[in-house]
N, C-alpha and C positions, 0 to 999 in steps of 0.2 A: 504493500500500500504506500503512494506518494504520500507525500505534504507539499501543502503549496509554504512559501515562506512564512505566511500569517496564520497557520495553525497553531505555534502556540496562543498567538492574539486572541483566536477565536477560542481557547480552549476557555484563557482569563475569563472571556466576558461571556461565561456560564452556556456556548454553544452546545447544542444537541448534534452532536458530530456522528457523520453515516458516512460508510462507502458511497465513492460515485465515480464511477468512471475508471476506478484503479487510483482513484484518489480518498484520502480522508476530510473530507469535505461539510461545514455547516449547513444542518438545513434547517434550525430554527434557534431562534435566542427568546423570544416573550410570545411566540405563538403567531402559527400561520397568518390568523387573519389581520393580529395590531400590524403585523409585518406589510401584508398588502396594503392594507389603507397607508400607514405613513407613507409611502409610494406614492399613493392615488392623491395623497393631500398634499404631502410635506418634500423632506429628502431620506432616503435610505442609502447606503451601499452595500454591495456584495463582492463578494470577493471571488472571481470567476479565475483565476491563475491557472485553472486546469487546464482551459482553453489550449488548441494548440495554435501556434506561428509558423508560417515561413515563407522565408525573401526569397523571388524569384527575380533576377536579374540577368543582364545582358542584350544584346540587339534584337537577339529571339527571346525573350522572354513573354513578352504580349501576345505570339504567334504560340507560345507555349499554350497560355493561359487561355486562350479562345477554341484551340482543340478541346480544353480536357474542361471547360465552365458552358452552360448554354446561354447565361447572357452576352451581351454584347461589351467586353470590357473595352475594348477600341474608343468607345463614347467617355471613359474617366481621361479627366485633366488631374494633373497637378494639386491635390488636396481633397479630391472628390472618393466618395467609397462607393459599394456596390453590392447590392446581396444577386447571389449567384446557387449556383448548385453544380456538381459534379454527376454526369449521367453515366449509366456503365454500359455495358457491351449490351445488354441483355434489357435493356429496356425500365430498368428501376437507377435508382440515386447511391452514389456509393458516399455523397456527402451532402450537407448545403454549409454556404461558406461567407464571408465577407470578401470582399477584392478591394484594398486599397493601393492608389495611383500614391508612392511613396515621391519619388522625383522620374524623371526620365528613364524610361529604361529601369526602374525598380517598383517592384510591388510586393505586400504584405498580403497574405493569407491565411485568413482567421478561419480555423475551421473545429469541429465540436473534438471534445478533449477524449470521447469512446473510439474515434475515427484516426487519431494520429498518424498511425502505423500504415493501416491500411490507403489513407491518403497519401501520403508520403510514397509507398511502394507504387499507388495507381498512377501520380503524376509522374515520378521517373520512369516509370515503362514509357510515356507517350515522349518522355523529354528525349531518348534515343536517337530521336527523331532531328532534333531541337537543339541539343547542347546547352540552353539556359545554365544560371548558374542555379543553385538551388541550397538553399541552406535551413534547415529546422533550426530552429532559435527556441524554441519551444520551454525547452528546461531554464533558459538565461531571463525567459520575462514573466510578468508579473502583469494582471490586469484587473484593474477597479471598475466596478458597473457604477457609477455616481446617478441615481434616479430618482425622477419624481418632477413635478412643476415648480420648484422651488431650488430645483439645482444650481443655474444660471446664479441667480440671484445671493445664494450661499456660498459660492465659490467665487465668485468673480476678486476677492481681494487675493488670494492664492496665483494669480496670474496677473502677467502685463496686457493679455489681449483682450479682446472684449468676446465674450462669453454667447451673450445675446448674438451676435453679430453673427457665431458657426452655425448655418443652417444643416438642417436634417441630412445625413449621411456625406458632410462636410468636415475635415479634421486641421487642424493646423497644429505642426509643430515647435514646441513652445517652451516657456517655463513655467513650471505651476511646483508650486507648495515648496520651492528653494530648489527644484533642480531645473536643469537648464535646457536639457532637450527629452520633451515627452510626447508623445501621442495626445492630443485631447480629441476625441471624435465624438461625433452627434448622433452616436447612436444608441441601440441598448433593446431588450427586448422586450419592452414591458408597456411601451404603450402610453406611458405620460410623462416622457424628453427626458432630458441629460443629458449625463457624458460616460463613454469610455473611458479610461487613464488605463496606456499599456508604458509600463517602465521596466528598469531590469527590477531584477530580485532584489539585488543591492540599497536599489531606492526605494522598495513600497514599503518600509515600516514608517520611512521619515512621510510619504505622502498620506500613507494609513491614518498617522498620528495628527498630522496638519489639516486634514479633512475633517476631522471630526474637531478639531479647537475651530475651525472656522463654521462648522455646521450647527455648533453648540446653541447659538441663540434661533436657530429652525428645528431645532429637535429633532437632529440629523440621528438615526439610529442604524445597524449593521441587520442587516437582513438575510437570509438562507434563503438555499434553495426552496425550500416548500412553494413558498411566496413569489419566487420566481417564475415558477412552474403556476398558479394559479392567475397571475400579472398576465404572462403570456398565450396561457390560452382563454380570455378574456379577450383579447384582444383577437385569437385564431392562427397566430403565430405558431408553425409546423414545426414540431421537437423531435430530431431524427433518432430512429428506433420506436418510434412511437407511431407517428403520423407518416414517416415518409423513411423508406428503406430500400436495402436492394431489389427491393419483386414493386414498390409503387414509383410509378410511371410520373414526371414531371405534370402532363396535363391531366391525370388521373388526380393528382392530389392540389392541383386548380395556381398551380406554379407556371403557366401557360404564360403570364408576364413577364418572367424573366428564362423565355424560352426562345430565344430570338434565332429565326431560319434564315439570317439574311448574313449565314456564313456556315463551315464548316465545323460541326465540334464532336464529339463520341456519340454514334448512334445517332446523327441527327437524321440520317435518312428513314431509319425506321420510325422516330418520333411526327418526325414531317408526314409521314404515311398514316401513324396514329389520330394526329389531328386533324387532317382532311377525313378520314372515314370514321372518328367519333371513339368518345372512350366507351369500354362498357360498365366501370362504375367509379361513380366520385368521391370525393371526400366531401361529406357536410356539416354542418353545422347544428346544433337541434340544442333546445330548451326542455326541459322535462316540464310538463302540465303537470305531475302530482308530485306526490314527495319522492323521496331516494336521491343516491349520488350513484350516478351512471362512472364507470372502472373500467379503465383500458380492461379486454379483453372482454366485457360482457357483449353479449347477442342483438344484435337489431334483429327485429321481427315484424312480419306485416301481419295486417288484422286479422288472419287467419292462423298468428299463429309460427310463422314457416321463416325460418332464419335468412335473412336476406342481406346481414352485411355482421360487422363487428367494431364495437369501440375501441379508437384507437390512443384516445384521450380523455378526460371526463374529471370532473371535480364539482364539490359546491363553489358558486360564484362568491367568492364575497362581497361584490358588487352588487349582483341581482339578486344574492339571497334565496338563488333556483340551484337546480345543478343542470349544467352544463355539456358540453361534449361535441368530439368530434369522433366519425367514424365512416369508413367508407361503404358503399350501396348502389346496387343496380342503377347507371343511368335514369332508367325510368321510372326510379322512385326516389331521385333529388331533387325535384323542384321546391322552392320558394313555398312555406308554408304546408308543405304537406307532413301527412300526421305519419309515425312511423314508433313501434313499441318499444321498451329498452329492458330485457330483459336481466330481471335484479332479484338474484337467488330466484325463491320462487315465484316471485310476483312480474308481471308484465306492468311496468308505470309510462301511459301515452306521453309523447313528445310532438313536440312542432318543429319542423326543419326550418333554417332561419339564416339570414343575412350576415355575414360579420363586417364588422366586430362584434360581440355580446356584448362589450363595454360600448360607449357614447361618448366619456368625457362629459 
């Protein structure tokens, strides 16, 4: 089992500490839900270090990058990020990722902390081809989720640049919390703004420490995974091994926006052929109409009964106060408001399929 740098940190401030990933990792400190809402209201951070990195570099780097991602990373400038995914030979995702444009000819790739190995190995088979430089950096950094609507505002004295100013999947690098060149990105996965902070290891105890004197008068608190996991699917944000894996198809799980045909990448011919003659089942979204918490791996069923798909996600909202979920189903039984069962132990509790995000803001 790893440790990210800040496990003893987390041990201190009384973390309920679980495997995750091959990591020893926080998933609650005062309870799932205080966790979500100071998100939803205030500032939290999490401590994602699991996360993997790696710098793809040199003249073929971008030609690297556009084989083996289906979005279009050609479209990133200089400071600009990109959610993407990694499609495999065979028709499913072998990741989803971030793509940032670092400088010229350099980019960062953030991708989930269960997948390192396996990404790592899928991109050098294709680099062969490519020669890119390629380096995991993985072990040497350290990454802060800074979230919530009140981010901006509670950190802006921590740095010289204006905070406001980095729009959404926009990063500049900078100085924050006394060190001199960091990542701050406008990203995160949770649905209501901040930032990123990717540093070495070296540096996250001093930025750990500086974040929270400066977060002190927003009632900035450290949040876990649980919360994490509830934030994001809230919002319908796809968590791979759950929602999206090697057998689910980019436009099967409605990743169809960042599926761009207007170049060559892994399997794009066969996906191109997928989406001209239609998928046969989706990924949806659905509300429970009675009580229960819908649990990855329970049964969708139609009104007779007859198992017609599986949850691939599920929690109570603490938002909506319902529970929640995501799970894939025959084409012809995703539309927009159609009623569909969730099969829980023994009880069938009806559900409506529904729009996302569940959250509003």
């Amino acid at each position: 089992m790893k440790n990210t740098t800040l496990t003893k940190v987390h041990e201190g401030l009384g973390a309920k500490m679980v495997p995750f990933a091959g990591y020893n990792m926080p998933v609650s400190y005062e309870g799932v839900n205080a966790e979500h809402q100071t998100v939803r209201d205030g500032v939290g951070v999490f401590d994602v270090s699991h996360m993997g990195e790696f710098l793809i570099g040199g003249p073929n780097a971008l030609d690297l990058i556009q084989k083996v991602s289906s979005n279009d990373a050609s479209k990133l400038t200089v400071g600009k990020a990109q959610y993407s995914c990694m499609p495999n030979e065979t028709g499913g995702i072998v990741d989803d990722l971030i793509i940032y444009k670092i400088k010229e000819e350099q980019y960062l790739l953030v991708v989930n902390a269960s997948n390192i190995e396996k990404d790592w190995d899928h991109i050098s088979k294709y680099n062969k081809d490519f020669g890119a430089d390629m380096r995991n950096i993985s072990d040497g950094y350290s990454l802060l989720a800074i979230q919530g609507p009140k981010a901006v505002e509670a950190m802006q004295s921590l740095t010289s640049i204006d905070l406001g100013a980095i729009k959404f999947y926009s990063f500049e690098v900078a100085d924050f919390a006394g060190i001199g060149h960091v990542i701050i990105s406008a990203t995160g996965y949770t649905g209501s703004g901040g930032f990123e902070i990717y540093c070495k290891n070296e540096e996250v105890e001093q930025i750990w420490n500086k974040v929270f004197e400066a977060g002190a008068p927003y009632n900035i608190k450290p949040i876990g995974l649980a919360a994490r996991d509830t934030l994001r699917l809230e919002m319908g944000y796809c968590l791979y091994g759950n929602d999206i894996n090697d057998t689910t198809s980019p436009l099967e799980a409605g990743l169809g926006w960042i599926t761009k045909f207007t170049k060559d990448f892994v399997n794009s011919e066969a996906l191109a052929k997928q989406k001209e003659e239609g998928v046969a089942k989706k990924l949806v979204a659905f509300i429970l109409d009675g009580k229960g918490i819908p649990r990855q791996g329970y049964d969708i069923v139609d009104e007779g009964g007859n198992k017609i798909g599986v949850v691939t996600s599920g929690t109570m909202s603490p938002s909506l106060g319902k529970g929640i979920g995501l799970g894939y189903v025959p084409t012809q039984n995703s539309k927009t408001a159609n009623q569909i069962q969730i099969q829980i132990r023994k009880n069938t509790v009806p559900a409506t399929i529904v729009k996302l995000p569940f959250y509003k803001g």
